[in-house]
C-alpha positions in Angstrom: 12.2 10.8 8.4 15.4 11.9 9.9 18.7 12.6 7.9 22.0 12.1 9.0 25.0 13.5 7.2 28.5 12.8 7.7 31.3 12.0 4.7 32.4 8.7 6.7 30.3 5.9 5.8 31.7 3.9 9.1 30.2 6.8 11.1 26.8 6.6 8.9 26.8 3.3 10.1 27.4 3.4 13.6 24.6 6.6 13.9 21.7 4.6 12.0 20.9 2.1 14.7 20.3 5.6 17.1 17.8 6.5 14.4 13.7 6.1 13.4 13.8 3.4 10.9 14.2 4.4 7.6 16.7 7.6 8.3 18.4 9.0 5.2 22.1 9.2 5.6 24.0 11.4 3.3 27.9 12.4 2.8 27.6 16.1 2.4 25.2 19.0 3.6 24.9 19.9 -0.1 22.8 16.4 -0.7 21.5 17.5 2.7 20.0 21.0 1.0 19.0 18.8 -2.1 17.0 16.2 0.6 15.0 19.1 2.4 14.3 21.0 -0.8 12.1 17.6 -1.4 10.7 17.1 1.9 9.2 20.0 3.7 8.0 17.5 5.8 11.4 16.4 7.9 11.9 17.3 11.5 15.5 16.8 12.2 18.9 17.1 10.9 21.7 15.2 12.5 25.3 16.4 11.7 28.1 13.8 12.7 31.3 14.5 13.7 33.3 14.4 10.6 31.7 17.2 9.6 33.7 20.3 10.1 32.8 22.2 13.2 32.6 25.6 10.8 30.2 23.9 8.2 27.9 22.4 11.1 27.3 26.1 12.8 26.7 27.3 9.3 23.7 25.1 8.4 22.3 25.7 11.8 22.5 29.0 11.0 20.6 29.2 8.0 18.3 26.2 9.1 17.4 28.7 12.3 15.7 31.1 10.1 14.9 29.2 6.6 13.1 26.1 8.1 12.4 26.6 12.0 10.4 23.4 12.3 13.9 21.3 11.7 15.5 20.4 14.8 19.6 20.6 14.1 21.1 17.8 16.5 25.4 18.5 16.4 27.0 15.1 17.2 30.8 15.9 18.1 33.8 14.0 19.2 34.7 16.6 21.6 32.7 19.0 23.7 33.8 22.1 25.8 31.7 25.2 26.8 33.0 27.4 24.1 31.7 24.5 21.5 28.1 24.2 23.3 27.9 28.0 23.3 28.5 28.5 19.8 26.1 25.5 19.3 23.7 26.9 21.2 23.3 30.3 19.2 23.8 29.0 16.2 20.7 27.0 16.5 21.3 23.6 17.4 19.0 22.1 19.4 20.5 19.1 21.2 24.2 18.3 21.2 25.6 15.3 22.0 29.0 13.4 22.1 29.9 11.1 19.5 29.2 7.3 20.8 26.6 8.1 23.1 23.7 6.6 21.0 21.5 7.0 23.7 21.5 10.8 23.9 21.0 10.8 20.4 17.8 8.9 20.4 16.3 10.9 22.8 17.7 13.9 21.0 15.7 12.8 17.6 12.8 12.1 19.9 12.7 15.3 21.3 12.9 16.7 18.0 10.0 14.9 16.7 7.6 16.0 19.6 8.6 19.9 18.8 7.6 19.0 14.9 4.7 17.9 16.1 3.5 20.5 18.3 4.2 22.7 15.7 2.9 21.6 12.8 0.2 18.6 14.3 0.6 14.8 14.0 -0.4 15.1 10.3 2.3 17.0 9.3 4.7 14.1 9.9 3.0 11.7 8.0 3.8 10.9 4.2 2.3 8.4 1.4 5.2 7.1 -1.2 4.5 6.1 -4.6 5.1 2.8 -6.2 6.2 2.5 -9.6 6.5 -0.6 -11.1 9.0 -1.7 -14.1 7.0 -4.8 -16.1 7.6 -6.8 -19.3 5.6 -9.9 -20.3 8.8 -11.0 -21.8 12.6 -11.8 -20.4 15.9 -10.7 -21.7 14.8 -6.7 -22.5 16.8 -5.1 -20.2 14.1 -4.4 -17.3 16.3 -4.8 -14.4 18.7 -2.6 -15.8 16.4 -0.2 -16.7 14.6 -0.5 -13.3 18.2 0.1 -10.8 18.9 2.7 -13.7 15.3 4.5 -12.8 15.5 3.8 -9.2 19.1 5.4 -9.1 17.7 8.6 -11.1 14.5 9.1 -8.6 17.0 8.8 -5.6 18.7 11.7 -7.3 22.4 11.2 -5.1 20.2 11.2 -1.8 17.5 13.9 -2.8 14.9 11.6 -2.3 14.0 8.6 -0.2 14.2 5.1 -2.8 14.0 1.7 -2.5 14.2 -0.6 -5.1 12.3 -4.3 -4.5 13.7 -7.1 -6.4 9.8 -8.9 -7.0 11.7 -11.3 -9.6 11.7 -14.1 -6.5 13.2 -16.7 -8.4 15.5 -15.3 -10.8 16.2 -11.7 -9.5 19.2 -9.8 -10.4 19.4 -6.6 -8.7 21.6 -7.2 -6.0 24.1 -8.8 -8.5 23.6 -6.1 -10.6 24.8 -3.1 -7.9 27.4 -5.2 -6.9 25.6 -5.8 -3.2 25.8 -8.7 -1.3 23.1 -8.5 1.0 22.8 -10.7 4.4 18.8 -10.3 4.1 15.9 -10.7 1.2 12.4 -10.6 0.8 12.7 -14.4 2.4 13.0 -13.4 5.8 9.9 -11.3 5.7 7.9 -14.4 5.5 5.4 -15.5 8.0 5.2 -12.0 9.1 2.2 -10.4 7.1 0.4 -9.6 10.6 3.5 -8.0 12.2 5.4 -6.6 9.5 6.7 -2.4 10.1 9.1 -0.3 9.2 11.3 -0.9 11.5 11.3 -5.2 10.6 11.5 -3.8 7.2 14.4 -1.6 7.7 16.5 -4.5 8.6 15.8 -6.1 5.8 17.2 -3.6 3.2 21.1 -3.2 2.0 22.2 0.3 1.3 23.9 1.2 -2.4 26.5 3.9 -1.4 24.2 6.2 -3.5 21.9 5.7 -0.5 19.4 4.0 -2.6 17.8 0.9 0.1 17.1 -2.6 -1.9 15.2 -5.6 -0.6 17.1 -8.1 -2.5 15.0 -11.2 -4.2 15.4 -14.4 -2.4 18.4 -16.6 -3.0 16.9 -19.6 -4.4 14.1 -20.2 -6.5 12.1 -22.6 -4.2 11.7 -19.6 -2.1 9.1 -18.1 -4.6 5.9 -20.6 -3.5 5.7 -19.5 -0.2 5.6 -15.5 -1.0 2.1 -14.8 0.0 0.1 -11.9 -2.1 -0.3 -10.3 0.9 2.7 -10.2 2.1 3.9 -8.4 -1.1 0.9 -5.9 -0.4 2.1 -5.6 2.9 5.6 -5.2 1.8 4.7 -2.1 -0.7 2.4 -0.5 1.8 4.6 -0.7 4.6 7.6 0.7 2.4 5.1 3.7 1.4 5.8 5.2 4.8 9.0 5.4 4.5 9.7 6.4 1.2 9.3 8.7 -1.3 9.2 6.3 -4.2 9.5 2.3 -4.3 10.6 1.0 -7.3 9.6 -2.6 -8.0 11.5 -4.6 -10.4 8.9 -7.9 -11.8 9.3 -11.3 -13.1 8.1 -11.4 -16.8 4.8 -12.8 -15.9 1.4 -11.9 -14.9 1.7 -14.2 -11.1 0.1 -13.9 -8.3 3.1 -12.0 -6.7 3.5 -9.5 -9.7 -0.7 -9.1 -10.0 -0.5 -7.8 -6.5 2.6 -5.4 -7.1 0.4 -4.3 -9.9 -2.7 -3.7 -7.9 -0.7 -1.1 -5.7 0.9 0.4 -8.5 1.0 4.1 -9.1 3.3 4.4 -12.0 3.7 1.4 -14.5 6.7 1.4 -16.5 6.6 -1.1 -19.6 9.9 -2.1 -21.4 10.0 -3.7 -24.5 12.5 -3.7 -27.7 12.2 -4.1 -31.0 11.1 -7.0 -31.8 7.9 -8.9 -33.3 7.5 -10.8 -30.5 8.3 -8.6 -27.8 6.1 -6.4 -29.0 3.2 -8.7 -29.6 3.4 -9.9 -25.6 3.8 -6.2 -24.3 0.4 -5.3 -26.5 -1.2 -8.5 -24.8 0.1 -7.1 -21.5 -0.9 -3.6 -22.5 -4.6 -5.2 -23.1 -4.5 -7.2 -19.8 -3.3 -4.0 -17.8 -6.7 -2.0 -18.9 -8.9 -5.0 -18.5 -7.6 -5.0 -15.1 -7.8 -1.0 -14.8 -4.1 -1.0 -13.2 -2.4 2.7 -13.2 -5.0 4.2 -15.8 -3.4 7.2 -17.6 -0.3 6.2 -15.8 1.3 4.0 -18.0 4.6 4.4 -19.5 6.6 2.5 -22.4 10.2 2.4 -22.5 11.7 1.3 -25.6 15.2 -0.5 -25.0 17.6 -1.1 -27.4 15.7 1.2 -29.8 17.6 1.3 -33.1 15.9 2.1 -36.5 18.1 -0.5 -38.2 15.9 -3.3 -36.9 13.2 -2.0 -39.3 10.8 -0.9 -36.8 10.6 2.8 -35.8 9.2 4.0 -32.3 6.2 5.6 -34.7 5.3 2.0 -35.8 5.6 0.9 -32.4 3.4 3.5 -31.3 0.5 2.7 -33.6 0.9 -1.1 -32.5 0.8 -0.5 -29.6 -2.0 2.5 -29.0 0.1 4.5 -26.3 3.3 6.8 -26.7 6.9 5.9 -26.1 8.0 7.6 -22.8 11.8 6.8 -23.1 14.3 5.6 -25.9 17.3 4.1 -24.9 19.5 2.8 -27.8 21.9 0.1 -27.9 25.0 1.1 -26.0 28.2 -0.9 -25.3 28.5 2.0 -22.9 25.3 0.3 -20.6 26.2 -2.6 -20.6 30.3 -1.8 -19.6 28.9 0.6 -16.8 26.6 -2.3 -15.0 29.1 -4.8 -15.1 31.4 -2.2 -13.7 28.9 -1.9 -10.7 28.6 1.7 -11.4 25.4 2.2 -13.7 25.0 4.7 -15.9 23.4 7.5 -14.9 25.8 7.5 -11.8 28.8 7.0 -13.7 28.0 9.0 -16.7 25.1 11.4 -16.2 25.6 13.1 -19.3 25.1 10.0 -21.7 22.4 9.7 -23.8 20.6 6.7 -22.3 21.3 8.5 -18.9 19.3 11.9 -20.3 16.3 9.5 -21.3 16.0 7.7 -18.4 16.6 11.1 -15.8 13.6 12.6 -18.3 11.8 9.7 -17.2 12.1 9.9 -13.8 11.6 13.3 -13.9 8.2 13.3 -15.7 7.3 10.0 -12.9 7.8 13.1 -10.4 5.8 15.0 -12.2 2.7 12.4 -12.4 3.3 11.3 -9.3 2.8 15.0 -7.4 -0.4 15.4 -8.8 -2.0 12.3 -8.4 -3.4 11.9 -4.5 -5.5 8.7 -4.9 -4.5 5.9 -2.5 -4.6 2.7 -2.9 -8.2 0.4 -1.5 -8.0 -1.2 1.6 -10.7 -2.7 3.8 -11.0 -1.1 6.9 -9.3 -2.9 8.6 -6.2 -2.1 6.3 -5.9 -5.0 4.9 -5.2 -5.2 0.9 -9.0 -5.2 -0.7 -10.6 -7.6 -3.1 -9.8 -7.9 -6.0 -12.5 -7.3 -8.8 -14.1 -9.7 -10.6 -11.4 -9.0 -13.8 -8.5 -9.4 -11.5 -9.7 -12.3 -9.6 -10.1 -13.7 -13.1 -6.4 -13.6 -13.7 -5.5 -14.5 -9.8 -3.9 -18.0 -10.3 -5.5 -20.4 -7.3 -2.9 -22.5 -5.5 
């Protein structure tokens, strides 16, 4: 997907609409470098006007020779011929002026068809990954834990993220970044035949670390008429434009969360310390194999994990049969930096719950490169049956 970079947000804003849905837009050409060290796959690089002019020619310059299948497109508030020929041997290959949104579309256009007569239509394809935060049981942290992990995947822009509020009746994400979004997962019902990207796109608000979220609905009644396949839909359709969604659950095995599930690469499972936390999340655990979701790709987070309660991570281990991924303690700290709308491992990186939960993300990055399957579909691409285990657990309405 294309990437944008300019430091002023209001000119971020007015370039996206010129863009393929699902463009990147980042403040500085340093989170630029960081965004095409993780996707040899991009075509074009769109430097606004805010940008100085000396910085632009520069990164044409090294883009010319380092990565000559990346179109550089130079938006600038003024043009003269001594700017277009400087442009023009740096490397650029369109330049346009700023506000003609037009000329930039058929700019990235362009762009794209060199990519692909370079590299062939496969080489601008891509397949996210979907990792899933669950807990069979409320009040253990899991949202803050999932915009915490979503936040530390994005990496400041590096990669592509977008975090899906699946909680549909109770969902806190938005709340808890501080967005106020003016569209949810509601208004993407009733279009499980048509739904794209681009539909898509306009459904997701932007954290100014350019993480995306599709916020939850904003009332509970909202939740009965979320189909299963238009969450499938949903999670595949998001696959093609990013590098990772992150899906944040309701504490229950529904028919909405089963389906998240079912296209799940990555399964993150929080619990804390407790007895019966941890006797739910080992009935989950159980339920999980049963219904062969993300086999050899699970991963438990312990929240709140403090040896005062009388139950070490070593007990919880044995309990529970599988390793503890990630220990976060109990931390004032958290809790100070969500309500702040800054979470923690963008407000304070070095922390100790921020280390545990970037060595997460960094180890999902690691699983997630070296496993290619992809998910079952019919072919016709719709989401395939379940099997007999899962329909088992499928609740009939």
């Amino acid at each position: 997907m294309p990437v944008v970079v300019d430091p002023d947000p209001a000119v971020l804003t007015a370039l996206l609409p010129a863009l393929p849905a699902g463009s990147q837009a980042l403040d500085t050409t340093d989170r630029m470098a960081a965004w095409l060290a993780q996707h040899h796959d991009e075509y074009v690089v769109v430097l606004g006007p805010g940008l100085k002019l000396v910085d632009a020619l520069d990164v044409c310059e090294q883009l010319r020779t380092s990565r000559p299948t990346v179109s550089v497109v130079l938006v600038l508030g003024e043009l003269d011929t001594t700017m277009l020929t400087q442009a023009m041997k740096a490397g650029a290959r369109d330049v346009v002026p700023e506000g003609d949104l037009e000329s930039l579309t058929s700019a990235v256009a362009r762009a794209h068809q060199l990519f692909v007569a370079l590299r062939g239509p496969a080489g601008a394809t891509q397949v996210g990954k979907v990792v899933t935060v669950f807990s069979p049981k409320g009040g253990v942290g899991k949202t803050t834990m999932a915009v915490n992990l979503a936040l530390a995947l994005n990496d400041g822009g590096a990669r592509r993220v977008c975090l899906v509020d699946l909680d549909l009746a109770f969902g806190d994400v938005a709340i808890t970044m501080q967005l106020f979004p003016n569209h949810s997962l509601e208004h993407a019902i009733g279009s499980e035949d048509s739904l794209d990207l681009t539909l898509l796109d306009g459904l997701l608000t932007r954290h100014r670390d350019s993480l995306m979220v599709l916020a939850a609905p904003a009332h509970p009644d909202v939740r009965e008429r979320v189909t299963p396949l238009l969450v499938a839909r949903i999670l595949r359709t998001l696959r093609e434009g990013f590098d990772y969604v992150v899906v944040d659950t309701a504490p229950s095995f529904d028919e909405q969360v089963l389906t998240a599930l079912d296209e799940t690469d990555e399964c993150v499972v929080v619990a804390t310390l407790d007895v019966p936390t941890l006797k739910n999340v080992k009935v989950a655990l159980e339920t999980l194999e049963m219904l062969d979701i993300a086999p050899g790709h699970r991963h438990l987070l312990l929240n709140r994990a403090d040896d005062a309660v009388g139950i070490s991570a070593e007990k919880v281990e044995t309990i529970l049969g599988m390793p503890v991924a990630a220990q976060i303690a109990t931390s004032m700290d958290i809790a100070a930096a969500t309500n702040a709308g800054t979470p923690i491992v963008v407000g304070s990186p070095d922390h100790q719950s921020s280390t545990a939960i970037l060595a997460l993300a960094a180890e999902l990055v690691g699983d997630a490169d070296d496993r290619a399957a992809a998910p079952a579909t019919t072919s016709t691409g719709a989401p395939a049956e379940p099997t007999a285990a899962k329909a088992r657990f499928r609740i009939r309405r």
